[in-house]
N, C-alpha and C positions, 0 to 999 in steps of 0.2 A: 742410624737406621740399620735395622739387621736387611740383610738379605739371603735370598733363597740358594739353599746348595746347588752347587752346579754340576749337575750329572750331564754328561753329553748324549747325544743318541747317536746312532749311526743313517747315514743319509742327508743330512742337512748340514747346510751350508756355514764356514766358519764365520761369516759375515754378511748381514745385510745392510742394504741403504733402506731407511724410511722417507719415504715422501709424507711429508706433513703436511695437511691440507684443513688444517685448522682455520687460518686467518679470510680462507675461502669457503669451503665447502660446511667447512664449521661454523662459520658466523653466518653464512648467507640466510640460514632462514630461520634467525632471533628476528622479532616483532616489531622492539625495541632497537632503534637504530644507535648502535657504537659508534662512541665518537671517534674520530679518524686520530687524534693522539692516543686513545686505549689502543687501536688495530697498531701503531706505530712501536708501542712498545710490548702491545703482545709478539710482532711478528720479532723485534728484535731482543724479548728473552728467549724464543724459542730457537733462534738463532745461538744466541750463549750459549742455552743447553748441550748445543751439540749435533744440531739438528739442522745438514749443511742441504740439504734440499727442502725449500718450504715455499710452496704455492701461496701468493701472498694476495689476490686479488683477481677479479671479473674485469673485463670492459664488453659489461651486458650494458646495452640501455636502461639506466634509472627506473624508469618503467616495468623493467622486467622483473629487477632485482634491487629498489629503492637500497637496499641494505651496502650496496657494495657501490653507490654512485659516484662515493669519494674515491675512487682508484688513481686518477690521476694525480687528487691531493696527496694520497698514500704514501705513490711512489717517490711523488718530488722531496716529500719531507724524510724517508727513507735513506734517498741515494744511494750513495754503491752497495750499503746492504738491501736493499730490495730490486737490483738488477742480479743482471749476470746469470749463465745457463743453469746456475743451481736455482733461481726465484725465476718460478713460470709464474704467467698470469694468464689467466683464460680467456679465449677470444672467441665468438661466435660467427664473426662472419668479417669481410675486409675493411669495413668500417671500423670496426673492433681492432684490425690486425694496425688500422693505421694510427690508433692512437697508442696501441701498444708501442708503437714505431717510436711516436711522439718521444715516448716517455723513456727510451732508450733499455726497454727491457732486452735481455739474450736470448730467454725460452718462455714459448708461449705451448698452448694447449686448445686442441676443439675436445667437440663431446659429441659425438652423435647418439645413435640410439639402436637396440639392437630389432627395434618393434615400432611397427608403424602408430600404434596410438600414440606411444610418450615421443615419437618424434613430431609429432603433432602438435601436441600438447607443450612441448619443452621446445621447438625450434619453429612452430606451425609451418611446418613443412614434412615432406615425406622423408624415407629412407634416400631415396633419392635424388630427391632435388638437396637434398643435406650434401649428402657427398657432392652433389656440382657446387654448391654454395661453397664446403670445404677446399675444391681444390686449386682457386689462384690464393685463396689461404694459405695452405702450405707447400704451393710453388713460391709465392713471394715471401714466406718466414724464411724459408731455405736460402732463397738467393742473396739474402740477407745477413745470411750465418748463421741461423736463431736455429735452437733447438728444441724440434717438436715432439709433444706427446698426443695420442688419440686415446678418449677416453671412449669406452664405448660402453653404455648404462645397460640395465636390464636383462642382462646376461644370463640370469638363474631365474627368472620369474617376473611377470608382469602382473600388477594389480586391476589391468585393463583384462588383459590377453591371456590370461594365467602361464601355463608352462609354456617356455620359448623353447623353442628343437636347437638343440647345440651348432645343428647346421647352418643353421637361421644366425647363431651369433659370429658365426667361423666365418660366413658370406659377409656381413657387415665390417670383421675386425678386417677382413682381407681386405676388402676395395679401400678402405683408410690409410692401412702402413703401404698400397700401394701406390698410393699418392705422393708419399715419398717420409712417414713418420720415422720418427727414430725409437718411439718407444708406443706399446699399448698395455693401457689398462685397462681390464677385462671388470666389471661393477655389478655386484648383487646389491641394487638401489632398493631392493624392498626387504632384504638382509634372511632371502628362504632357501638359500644355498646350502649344501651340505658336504662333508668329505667327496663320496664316491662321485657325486655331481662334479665337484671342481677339476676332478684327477681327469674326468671325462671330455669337460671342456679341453683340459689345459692336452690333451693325449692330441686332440682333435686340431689342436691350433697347431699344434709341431707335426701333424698330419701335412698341415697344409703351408707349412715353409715359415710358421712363426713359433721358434723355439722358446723358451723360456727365458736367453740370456734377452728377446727386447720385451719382453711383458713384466708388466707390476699387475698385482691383486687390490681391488679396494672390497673390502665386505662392510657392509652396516650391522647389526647388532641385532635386531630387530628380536629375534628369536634367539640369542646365544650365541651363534654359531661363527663369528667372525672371528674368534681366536684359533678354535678348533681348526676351520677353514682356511687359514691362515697357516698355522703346520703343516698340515696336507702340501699346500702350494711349497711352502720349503723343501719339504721332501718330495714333490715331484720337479724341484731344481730353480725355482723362481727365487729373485735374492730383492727385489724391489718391493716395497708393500707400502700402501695408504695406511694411514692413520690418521686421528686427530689427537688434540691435547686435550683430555679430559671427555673424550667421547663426545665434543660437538658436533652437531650436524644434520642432516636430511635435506629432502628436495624439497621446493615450495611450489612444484609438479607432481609429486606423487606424494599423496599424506601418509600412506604407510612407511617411508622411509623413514626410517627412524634415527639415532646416532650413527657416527662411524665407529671401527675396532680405535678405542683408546688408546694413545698411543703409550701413555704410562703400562698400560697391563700386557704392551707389546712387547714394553720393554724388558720386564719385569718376567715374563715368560723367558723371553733369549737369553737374559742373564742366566737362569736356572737351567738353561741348554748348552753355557757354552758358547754362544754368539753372539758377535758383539756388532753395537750397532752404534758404539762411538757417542750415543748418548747418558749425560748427566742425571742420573735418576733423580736426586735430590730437587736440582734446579727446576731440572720440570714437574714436579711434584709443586714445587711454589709456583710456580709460570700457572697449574692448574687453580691449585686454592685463588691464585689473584683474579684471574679472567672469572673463576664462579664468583666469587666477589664483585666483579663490576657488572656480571648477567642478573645480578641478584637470585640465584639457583644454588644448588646440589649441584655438582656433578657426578654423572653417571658412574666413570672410572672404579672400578671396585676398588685399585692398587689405591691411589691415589686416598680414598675413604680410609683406607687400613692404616697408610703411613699417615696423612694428614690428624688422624684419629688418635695417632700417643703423643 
């Protein structure tokens, strides 16, 4: 496989970590329900690849999210690769944290919302009462040991609400890491973000005492702009970023959400920068082809089209 010359720039970072949020955010809203041995050896070639942080599962109610009901089966058949503070799993409220518990996961994840429709709609609850729901949440992850992330969606735009006021997402990501998170992801869920947009957000979160060493970026695709979006946030000092493997994903709360930034064309970017992110481009280029193989689909990924294509 050729790869791309590596000119560096100046301003961004000699290394990022990628959170991989394939096995979650990426499968959750296929139609077709994955059998929990496909999730078992997708989550463990993305592992191989290189890919030492990777969200591996929900403990939403079946109900919510029938796609992701096998979580418990997941992780048992998993073991110590699908624990430990590099494998979060997402929890929505203490019922959720207690089976995370069960299962002996290290690091778990909420999500709240930066907009009172999708937290409606995604938690049927307000801004609110979400953060009271979240906080014996991540009092008892903590007391625990576990390490949290806050996700906070909608951050560039709402399909309900249209434009959210930056202050509007700065007041939501604040009362979350104030709870006691260790990290926040900041989510354009309808993927209408832009450079000058994100540089604005991220200006306004280090405004308010949340610096870029504890924020990651998740952008969806929606429009393009999740790679583009994606540099900016490096160059304005952020080293964490969302992906997925082969661009799967979106919410089955908001239908405009479209894929996530691939993680293949993340990678495949960095390489041509100069930064390294410790992931196997080849592996995960098959880890891609297999999973579009058992979705019965294309994937998205343009890298992945280009190499899988000679």
């Amino acid at each position: 496989m050729s790869l791309p010359t590596t000119v560096s720039m100046d301003g961004l970072p000699d290394r990022i970590t990628i959170y991989e949020v394939g096995p979650r955010d990426g499968l959750q809203n296929e139609k077709a329900v994955v059998p929990t041995p496909v999730k078992d050896e997708f989550v463990r070639r993305l592992v191989a690849a290189g890919l030492e942080t990777v969200e591996t599962t929900s403990f939403v109610p079946p109900s919510w999210i029938p796609q992701l009901a096998d979580a418990q089966d997941l992780l048992a058949g998993l073991g110590e690769v699908g624990t430990g503070p590099r494998r979060p799993v997402l929890v929505p409220n203490e019922r959720g944290l207690d089976n995370a518990l069960a299962a002996g996961v290290g690091a778990i994840a909420i999500f709240g919302s930066a907009t009172e429709t999708f937290a409606q709609r995604n938690l049927n609850r307000t801004v609110e009462e979400s953060v009271a729901m979240f906080t014996p949440v991540v009092k008892r992850a903590k007391d625990a040991g576990l390490w949290v992330r806050a996700y906070v969606s909608m951050c560039f735009g709402d399909p309900w609400e249209g434009e959210v006021p930056v202050e509007q997402v700065v007041d939501v990501s604040r009362r979350l890491m104030d709870l006691g998170c260790d990290q926040l992801s900041i989510g354009d869920t309808i993927g209408v973000g832009t450079p000058g947009h994100v540089v604005r957000l991220l200006d306004a979160l280090q405004d308010k005492g949340i610096g870029t060493d504890r924020i990651g970026v998740h952008f969806h695709d929606t429009y393009g702009q999740a790679l583009s979006n994606t540099i900016t946030a490096l160059r304005e000092g952020i080293t964490v970023v969302d992906a997925s493997t082969g661009g799967l994903g979106g919410c089955p709360y908001a239908k405009s959400a479209t894929g996530n930034l691939a993680t293949e064309d993340l990678v495949w970017a960095c390489r041509g920068l100069g930064i390294e992110t410790g992931v196997d481009l080849d592996a995960l280029v098959e880890t891609s082809v297999w999973m579009a193989e058992q979705l019965g689909r294309p994937s998205p990924s343009r890298v992945m089209r280009a190499i899988a294509g000679r």
